[in-house]
C-alpha positions as CSV (number, residue, x, y, z in Angstrom):
1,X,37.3,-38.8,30.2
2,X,33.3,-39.3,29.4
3,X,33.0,-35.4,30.3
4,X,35.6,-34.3,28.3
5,X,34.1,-36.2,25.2
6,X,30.3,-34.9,26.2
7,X,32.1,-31.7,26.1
8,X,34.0,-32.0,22.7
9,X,30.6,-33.4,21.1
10,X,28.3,-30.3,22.6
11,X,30.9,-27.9,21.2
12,X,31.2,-29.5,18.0
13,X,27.8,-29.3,17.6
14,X,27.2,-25.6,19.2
15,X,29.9,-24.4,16.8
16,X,28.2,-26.0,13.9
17,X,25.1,-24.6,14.9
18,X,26.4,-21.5,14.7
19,X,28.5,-21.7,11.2
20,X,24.8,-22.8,9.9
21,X,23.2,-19.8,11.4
22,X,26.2,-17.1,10.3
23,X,26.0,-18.8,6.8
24,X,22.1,-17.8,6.6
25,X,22.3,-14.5,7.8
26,X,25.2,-13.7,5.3
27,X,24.5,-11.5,2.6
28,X,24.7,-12.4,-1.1
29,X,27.2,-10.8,-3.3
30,X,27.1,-7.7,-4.6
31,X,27.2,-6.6,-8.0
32,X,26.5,-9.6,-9.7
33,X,24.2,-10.2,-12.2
34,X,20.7,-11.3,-11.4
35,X,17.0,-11.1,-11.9
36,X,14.0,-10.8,-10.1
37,X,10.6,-10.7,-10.1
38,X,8.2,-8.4,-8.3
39,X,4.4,-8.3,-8.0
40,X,1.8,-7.0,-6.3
41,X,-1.9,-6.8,-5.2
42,X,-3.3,-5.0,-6.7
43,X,-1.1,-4.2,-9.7
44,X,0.1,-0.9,-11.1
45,X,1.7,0.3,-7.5
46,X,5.6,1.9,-8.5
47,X,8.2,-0.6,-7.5
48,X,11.8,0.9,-6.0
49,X,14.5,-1.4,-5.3
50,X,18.0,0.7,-3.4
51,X,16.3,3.6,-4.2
52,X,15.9,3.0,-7.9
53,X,12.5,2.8,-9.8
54,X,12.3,-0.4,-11.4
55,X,8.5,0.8,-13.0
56,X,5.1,0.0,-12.3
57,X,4.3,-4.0,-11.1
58,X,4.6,-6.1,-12.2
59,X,8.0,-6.2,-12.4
60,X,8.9,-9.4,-14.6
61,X,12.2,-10.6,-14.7
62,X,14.5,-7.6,-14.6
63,X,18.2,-7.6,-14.4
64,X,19.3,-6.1,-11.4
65,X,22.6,-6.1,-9.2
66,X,22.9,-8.7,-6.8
67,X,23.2,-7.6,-3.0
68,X,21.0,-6.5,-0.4
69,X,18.7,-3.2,-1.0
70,X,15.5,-1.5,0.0
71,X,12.9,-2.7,-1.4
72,X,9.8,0.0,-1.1
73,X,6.0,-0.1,-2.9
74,X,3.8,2.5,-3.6
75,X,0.1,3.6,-4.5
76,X,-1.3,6.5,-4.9
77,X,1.3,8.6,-2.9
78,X,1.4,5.7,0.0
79,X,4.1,3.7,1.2
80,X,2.8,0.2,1.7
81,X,5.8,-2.2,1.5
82,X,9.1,-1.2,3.2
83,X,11.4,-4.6,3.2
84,X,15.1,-5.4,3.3
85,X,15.7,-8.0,0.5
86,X,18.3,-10.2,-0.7
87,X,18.8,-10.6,-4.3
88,X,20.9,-13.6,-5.1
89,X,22.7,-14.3,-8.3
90,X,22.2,-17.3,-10.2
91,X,18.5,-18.0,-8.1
92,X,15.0,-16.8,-9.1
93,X,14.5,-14.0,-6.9
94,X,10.2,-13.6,-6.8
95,X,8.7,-11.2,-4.7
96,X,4.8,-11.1,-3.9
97,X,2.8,-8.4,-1.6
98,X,-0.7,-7.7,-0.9
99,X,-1.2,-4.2,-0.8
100,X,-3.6,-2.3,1.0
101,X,-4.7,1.0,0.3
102,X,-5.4,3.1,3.3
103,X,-9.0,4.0,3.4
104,X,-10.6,7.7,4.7
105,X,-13.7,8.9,5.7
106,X,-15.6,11.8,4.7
107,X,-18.2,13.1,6.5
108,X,-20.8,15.4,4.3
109,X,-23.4,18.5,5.1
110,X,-25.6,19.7,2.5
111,X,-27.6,22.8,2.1
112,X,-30.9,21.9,2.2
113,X,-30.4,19.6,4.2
114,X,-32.0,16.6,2.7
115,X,-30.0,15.5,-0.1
116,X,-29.0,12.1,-2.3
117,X,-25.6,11.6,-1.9
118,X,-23.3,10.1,-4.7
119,X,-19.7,8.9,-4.4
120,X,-17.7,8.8,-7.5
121,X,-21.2,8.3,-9.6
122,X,-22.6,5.3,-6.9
123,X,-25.4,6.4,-4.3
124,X,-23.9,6.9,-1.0
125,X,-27.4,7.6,1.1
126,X,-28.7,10.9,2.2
127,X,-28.2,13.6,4.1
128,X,-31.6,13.8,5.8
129,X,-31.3,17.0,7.8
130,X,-27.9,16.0,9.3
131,X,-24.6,15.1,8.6
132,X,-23.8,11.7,6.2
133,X,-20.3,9.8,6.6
134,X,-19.4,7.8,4.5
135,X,-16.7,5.3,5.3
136,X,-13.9,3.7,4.0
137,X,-13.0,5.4,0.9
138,X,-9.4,4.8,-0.7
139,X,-7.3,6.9,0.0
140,X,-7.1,9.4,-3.4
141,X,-9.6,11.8,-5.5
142,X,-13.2,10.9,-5.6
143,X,-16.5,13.1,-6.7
144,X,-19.0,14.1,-4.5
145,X,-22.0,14.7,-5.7
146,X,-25.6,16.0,-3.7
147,X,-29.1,15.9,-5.6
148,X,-31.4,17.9,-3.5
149,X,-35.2,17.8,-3.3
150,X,-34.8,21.6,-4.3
151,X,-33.9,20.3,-7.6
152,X,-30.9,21.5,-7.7
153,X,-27.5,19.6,-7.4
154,X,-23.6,20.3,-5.8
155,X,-20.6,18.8,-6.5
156,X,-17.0,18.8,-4.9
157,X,-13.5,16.8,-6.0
158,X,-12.0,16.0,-2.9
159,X,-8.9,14.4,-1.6
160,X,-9.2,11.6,0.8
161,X,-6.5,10.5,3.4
162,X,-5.5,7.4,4.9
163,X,-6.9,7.0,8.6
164,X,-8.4,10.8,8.2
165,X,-12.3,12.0,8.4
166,X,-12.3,14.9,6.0
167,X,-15.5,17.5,6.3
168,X,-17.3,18.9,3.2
169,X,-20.0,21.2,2.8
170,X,-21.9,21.1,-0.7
171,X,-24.1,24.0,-1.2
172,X,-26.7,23.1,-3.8
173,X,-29.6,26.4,-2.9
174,X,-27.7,28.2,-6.2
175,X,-26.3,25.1,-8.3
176,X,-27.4,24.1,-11.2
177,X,-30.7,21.9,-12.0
178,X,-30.4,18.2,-12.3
């Protein structure tokens, strides 16, 4: 009799375990009215939620659909937040990610060799004869620029990747004077 009421009160338990645990993992409803809020760090990165732009962040309490969706940020061409998310109706549904930009290399020859290097307008460091890389650069346009003791300068636009070293060769022997 004592192990059959052991056994009544570990399944009674077990099986409200379980109830507790389904309950969580259910979804919310879908298609009814809610709101949520969306930021991230840095701001201004487009916000899609199922697939939908919401805008740029933040995104500031915005009626939405309840349900489960997608929920996907991105900068400058990059997806940094993939996520599945439940948006509940009725409840404050606030979102907040730290976004990271993927940083790029580039790795820069001159001609003449010995050259000031400037990145987007800030001194880099020089070429000195050889090859200058200059690391971790976000991901996106920036301006190269190479001052020469020729007196004469270069300058290229480039494109920099994520995780990528790109290689760039500034000719300054026929630009202009700086």
């Amino acid at each position: 009799m004592k192990f059959l009421s052991k056994l009544f009160a570990f399944s009674a338990v077990t099986l409200s375990f379980c109830a507790t645990v389904a309950m969580a993992e259910e979804p919310p409803p879908r298609g009814q009215p809610a709101k949520v809020t969306i930021t991230t760090e840095p701001s201004n990165s487009e916000v899609y939620l199922g697939g939908e732009l919401l805008g740029k962040s933040p995104i500031e309490n915005r009626d939405v659909q309840s349900g489960r969706y997608t929920l996907i940020v991105v900068d400058q061409g990059y997806e940094l937040v993939n996520k599945r998310v439940n948006i509940w109706p009725n409840k404050e549904n606030k979102f907040n990610f730290g976004t990271v930009i993927p940083k790029g290399h580039v790795e820069i020859t001159t001609k003449p060799g010995k050259c000031y290097i400037y990145v987007d307008g800030d001194n880099a460091d020089r070429t000195d004869g050889a090859p200058l890389t200059v690391n971790n650069l976000d991901a996106g346009d920036h301006l190269l620029r190479a001052e020469c003791n020729n007196g004469r300068s270069a300058e290229q636009l480039v494109k920099i990747e994520g995780e990528k070293t790109i290689k760039v060769f500034l000719d300054a022997t026929k630009g202009k004077k700086y």
